[in-house]
C-alpha positions as a Markdown table, in Angstrom:
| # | Residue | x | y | z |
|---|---|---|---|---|
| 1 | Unk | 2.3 | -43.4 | -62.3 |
| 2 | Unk | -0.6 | -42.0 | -64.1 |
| 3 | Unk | -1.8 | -45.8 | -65.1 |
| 4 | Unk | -4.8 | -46.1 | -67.3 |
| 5 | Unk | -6.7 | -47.4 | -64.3 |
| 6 | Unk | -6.0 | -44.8 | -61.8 |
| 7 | Unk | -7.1 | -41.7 | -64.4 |
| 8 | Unk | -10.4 | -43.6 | -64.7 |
| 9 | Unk | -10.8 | -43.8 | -60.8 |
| 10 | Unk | -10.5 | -40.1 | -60.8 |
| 11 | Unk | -13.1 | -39.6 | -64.4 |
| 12 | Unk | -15.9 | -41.9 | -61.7 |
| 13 | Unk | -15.2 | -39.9 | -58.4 |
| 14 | Unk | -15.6 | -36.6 | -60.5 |
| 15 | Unk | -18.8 | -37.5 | -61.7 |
| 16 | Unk | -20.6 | -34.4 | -61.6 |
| 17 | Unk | -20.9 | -32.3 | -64.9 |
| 18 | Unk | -20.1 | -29.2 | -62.8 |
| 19 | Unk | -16.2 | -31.0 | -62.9 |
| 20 | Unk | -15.8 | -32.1 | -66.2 |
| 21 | Unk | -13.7 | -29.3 | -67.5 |
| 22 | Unk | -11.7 | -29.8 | -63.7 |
| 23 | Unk | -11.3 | -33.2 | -64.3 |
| 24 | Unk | -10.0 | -32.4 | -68.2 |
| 25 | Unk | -7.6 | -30.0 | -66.6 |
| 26 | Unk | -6.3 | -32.1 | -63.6 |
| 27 | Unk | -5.3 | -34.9 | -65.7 |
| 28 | Unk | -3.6 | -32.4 | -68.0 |
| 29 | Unk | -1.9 | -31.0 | -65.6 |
| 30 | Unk | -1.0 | -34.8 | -64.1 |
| 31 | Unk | 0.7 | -35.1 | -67.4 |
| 32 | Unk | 2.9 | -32.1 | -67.2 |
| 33 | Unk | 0.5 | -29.3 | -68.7 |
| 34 | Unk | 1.7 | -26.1 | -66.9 |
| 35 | Unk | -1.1 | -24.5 | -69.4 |
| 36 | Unk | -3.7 | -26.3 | -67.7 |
| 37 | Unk | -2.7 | -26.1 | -64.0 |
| 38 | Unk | -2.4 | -22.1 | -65.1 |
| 39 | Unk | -6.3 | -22.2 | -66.0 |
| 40 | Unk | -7.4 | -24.3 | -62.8 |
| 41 | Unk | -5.4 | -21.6 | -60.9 |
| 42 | Unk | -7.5 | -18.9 | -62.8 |
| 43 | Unk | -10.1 | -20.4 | -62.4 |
| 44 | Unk | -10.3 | -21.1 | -58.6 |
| 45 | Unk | -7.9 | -18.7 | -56.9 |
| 46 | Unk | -10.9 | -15.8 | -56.3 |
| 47 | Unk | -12.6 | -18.6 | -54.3 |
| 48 | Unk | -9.4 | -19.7 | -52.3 |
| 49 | Unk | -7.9 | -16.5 | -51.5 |
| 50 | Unk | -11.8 | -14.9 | -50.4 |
| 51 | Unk | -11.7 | -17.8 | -47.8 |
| 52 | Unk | -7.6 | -17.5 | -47.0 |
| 53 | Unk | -8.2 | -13.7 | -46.4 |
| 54 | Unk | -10.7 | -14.3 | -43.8 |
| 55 | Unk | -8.2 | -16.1 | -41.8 |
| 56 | Unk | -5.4 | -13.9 | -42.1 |
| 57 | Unk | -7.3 | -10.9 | -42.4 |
| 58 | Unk | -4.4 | -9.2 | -44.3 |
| 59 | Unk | -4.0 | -8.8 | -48.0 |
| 60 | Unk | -0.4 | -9.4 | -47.7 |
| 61 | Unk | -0.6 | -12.3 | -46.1 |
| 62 | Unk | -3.6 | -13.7 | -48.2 |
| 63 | Unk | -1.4 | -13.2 | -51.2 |
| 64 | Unk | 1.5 | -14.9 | -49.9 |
| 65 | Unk | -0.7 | -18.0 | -48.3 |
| 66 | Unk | -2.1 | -17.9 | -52.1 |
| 67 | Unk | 0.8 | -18.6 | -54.1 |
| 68 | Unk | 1.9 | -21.1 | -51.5 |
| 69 | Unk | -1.4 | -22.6 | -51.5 |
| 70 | Unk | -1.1 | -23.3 | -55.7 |
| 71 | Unk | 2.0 | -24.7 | -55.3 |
| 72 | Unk | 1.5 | -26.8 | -53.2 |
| 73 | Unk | -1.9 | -27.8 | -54.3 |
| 74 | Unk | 0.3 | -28.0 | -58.1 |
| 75 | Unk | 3.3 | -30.1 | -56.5 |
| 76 | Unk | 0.6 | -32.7 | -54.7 |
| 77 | Unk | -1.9 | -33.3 | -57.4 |
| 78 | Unk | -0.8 | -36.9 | -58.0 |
| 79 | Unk | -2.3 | -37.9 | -54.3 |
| 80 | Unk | -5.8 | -36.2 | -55.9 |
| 81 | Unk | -8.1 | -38.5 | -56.9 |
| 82 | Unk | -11.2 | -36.5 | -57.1 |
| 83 | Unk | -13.1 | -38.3 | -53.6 |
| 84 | Unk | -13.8 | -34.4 | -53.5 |
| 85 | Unk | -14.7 | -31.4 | -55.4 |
| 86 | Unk | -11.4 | -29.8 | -56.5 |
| 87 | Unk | -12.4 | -26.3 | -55.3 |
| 88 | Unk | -12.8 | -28.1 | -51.5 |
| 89 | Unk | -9.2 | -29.5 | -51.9 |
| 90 | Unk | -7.7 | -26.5 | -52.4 |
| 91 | Unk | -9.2 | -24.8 | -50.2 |
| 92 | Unk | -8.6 | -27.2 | -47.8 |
| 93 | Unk | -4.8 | -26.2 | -48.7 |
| 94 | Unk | -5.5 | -22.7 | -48.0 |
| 95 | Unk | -7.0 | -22.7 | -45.2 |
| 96 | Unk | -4.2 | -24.7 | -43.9 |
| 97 | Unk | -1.2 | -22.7 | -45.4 |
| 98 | Unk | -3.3 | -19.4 | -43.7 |
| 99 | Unk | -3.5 | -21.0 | -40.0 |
| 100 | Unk | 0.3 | -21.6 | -40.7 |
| 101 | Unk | 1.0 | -18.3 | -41.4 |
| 102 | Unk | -1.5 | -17.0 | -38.3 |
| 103 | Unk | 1.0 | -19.8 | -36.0 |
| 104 | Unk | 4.4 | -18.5 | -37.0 |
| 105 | Unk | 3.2 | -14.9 | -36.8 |
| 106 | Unk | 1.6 | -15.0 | -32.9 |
| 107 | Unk | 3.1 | -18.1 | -31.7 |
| 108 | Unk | 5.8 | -19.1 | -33.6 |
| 109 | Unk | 5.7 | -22.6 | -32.5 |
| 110 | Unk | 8.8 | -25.1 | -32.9 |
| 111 | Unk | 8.1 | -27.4 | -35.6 |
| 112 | Unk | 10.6 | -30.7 | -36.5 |
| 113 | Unk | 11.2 | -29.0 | -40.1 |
| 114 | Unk | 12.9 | -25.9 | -38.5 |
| 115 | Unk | 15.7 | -28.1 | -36.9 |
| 116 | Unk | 16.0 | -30.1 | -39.9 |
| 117 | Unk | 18.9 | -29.4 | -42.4 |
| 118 | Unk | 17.3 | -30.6 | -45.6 |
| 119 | Unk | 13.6 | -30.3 | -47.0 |
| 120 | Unk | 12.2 | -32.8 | -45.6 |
| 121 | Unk | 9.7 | -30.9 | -43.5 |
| 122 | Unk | 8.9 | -28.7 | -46.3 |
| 123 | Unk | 8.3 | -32.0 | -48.4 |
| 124 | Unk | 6.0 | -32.6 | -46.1 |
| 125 | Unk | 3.9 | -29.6 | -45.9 |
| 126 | Unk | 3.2 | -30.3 | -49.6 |
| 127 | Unk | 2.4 | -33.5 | -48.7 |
| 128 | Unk | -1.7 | -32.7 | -49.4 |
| 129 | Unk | -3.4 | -36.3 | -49.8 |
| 130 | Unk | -6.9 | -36.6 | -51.0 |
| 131 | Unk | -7.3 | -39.5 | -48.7 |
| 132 | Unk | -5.1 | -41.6 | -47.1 |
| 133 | Unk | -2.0 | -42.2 | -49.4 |
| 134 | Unk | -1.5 | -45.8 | -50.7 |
| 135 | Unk | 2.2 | -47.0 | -51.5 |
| 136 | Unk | 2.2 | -45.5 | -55.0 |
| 137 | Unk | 1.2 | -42.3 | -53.8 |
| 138 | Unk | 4.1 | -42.0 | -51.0 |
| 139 | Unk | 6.5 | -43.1 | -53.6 |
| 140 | Unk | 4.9 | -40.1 | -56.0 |
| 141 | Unk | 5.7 | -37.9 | -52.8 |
| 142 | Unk | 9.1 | -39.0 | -52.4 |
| 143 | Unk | 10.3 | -38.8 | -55.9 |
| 144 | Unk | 8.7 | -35.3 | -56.0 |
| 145 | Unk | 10.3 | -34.2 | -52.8 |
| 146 | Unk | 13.6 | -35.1 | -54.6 |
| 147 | Unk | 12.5 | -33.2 | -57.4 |
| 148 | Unk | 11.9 | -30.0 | -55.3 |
| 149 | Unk | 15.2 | -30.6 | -54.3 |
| 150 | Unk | 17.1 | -30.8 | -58.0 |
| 151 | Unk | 14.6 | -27.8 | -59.4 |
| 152 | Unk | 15.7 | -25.3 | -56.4 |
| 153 | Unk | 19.5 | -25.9 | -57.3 |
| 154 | Unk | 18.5 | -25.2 | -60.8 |
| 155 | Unk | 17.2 | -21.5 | -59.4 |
| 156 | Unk | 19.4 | -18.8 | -59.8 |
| 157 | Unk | 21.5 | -18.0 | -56.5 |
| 158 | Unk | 19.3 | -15.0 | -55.2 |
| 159 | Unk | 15.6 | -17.0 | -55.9 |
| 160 | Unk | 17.0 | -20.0 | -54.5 |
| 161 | Unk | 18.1 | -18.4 | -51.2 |
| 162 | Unk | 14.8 | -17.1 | -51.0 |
| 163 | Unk | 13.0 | -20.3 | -51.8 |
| 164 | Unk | 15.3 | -22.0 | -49.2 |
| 165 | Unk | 13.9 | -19.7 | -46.5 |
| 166 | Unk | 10.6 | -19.7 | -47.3 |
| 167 | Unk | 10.4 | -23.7 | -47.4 |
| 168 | Unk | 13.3 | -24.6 | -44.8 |
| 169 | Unk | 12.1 | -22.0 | -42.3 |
| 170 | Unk | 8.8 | -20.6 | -43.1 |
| 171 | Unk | 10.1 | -16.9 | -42.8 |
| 172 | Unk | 7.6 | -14.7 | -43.6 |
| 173 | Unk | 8.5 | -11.9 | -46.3 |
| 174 | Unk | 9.7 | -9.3 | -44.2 |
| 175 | Unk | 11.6 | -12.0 | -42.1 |
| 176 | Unk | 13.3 | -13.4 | -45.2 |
| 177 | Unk | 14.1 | -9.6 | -46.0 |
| 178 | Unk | 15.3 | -8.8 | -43.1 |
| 179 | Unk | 17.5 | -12.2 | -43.0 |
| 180 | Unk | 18.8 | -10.9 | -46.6 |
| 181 | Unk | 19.1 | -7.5 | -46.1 |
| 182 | Unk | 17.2 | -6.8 | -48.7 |
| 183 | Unk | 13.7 | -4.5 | -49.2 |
| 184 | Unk | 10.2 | -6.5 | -49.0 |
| 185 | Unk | 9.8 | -5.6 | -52.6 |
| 186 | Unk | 13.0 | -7.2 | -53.6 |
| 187 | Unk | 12.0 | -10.7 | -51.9 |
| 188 | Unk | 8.6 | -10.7 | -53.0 |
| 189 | Unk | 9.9 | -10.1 | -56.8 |
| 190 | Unk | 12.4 | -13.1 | -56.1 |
| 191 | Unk | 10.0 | -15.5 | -54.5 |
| 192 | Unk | 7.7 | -14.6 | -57.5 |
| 193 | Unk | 10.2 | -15.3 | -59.8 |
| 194 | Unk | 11.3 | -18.8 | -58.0 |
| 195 | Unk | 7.8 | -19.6 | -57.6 |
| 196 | Unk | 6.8 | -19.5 | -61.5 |
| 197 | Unk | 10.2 | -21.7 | -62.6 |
| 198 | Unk | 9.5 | -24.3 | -59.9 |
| 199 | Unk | 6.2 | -24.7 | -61.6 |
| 200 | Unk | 7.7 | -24.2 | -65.4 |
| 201 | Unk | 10.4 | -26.6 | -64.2 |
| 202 | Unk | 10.3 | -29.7 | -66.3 |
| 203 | Unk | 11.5 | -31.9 | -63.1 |
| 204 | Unk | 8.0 | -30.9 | -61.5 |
| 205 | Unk | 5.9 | -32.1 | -64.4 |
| 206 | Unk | 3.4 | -34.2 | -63.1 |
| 207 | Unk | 4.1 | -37.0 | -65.3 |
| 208 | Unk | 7.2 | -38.6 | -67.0 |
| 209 | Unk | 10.2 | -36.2 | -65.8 |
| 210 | Unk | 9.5 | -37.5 | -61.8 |
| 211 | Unk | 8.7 | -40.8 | -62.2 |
| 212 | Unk | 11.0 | -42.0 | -64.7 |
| 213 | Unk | 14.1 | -41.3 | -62.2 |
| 214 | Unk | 12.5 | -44.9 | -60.2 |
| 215 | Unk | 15.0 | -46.4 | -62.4 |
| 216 | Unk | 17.9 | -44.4 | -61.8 |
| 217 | Unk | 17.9 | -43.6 | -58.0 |
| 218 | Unk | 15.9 | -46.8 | -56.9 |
């Protein structure tokens, strides 16, 4: 869905010379470059983690709102069309993902994706627009949610139960430990692990690989 047009709409709305190595990156990474998402995440996660921390006010949790955040921010870049600086979009993730994490750990309110079977609640907490999404961008969404579906069955068995939990539920580590039986460590190494294929996973690109199934399951 990456049309001609829609990659110059994002060269004019990043006009400032600050972004041009953003902008060279995003539309990389649109195309299915895990080597340049992998630099925009270098390249901004000191920022977005300084601001996440000073919401959760707890390294672990800053950490775990931070790889959330990037993936995410990674699985919603085609709904980013540059109307904002990059840095503010992500951060705008962050600081969401981190007031999600202060909810479930003081409130733990009831949310409609924790009664739901599937992943459609977690599709829609990746759901990050950059504006208010036009048809081709909720079509994007939907064939990626599918996607997010086929990659975790391609997970092995222990990182997709842990990916399951984590999206389904929004268990925090030790919960997800806990559920498992399993040490802290061992969840963190798995979510790590499921974390990094989801974003090698050639299902996730952010060209080709998602869109071309329109033919197939339209």
């Amino acid at each position: 869905m990456n049309s001609p047009e829609r990659c110059s709409a994002i060269s004019s709305n990043m006009g400032y010379e600050a972004m041009s190595r953003d902008e060279e990156l995003i539309l990389a990474a649109r195309r299915g470059s895990h080597a340049a998402f992998a630099e925009l995440q270098r390249t901004h996660s000191h920022r977005v983690y300084q601001r996440i921390l000073s919401i959760t006010r707890n390294r672990e949790d800053a950490e775990d709102a931070l790889q959330d955040t990037f993936l995410k921010a990674y699985l919603a870049l085609p709904s980013f069309e540059g109307r904002s600086k990059l840095s503010s979009w992500l951060t705008r993730i962050g600081i969401n993902t981190a007031l999600m994490i202060l909810r479930r750990r003081h409130c733990r309110p009831e949310m409609s994706f924790e009664q739901q079977q599937d992943f459609e609640g977690a599709c829609a907490h990746l759901e990050i627009p950059d504006g208010a999404p036009n048809p081709e961008q909720l079509y994007d969404q939907q064939q990626r949610c599918h996607a997010i579906r086929r990659a975790l069955q391609r997970l092995d068995p222990k990182s997709r139960a842990v990916m399951d939990i984590r999206l389904s539920e929004e268990h925090s580590t030790k919960e997800i430990a806990q559920d498992l039986g399993v040490s802290v460590a061992s969840v963190k190494s798995r979510l790590h692990r499921a974390r990094k294929r989801l974003l090698q996973s050639p299902a996730l690109g952010t060209g080709g690989p998602v869109n071309s199934t329109r033919k197939t399951e339209q």
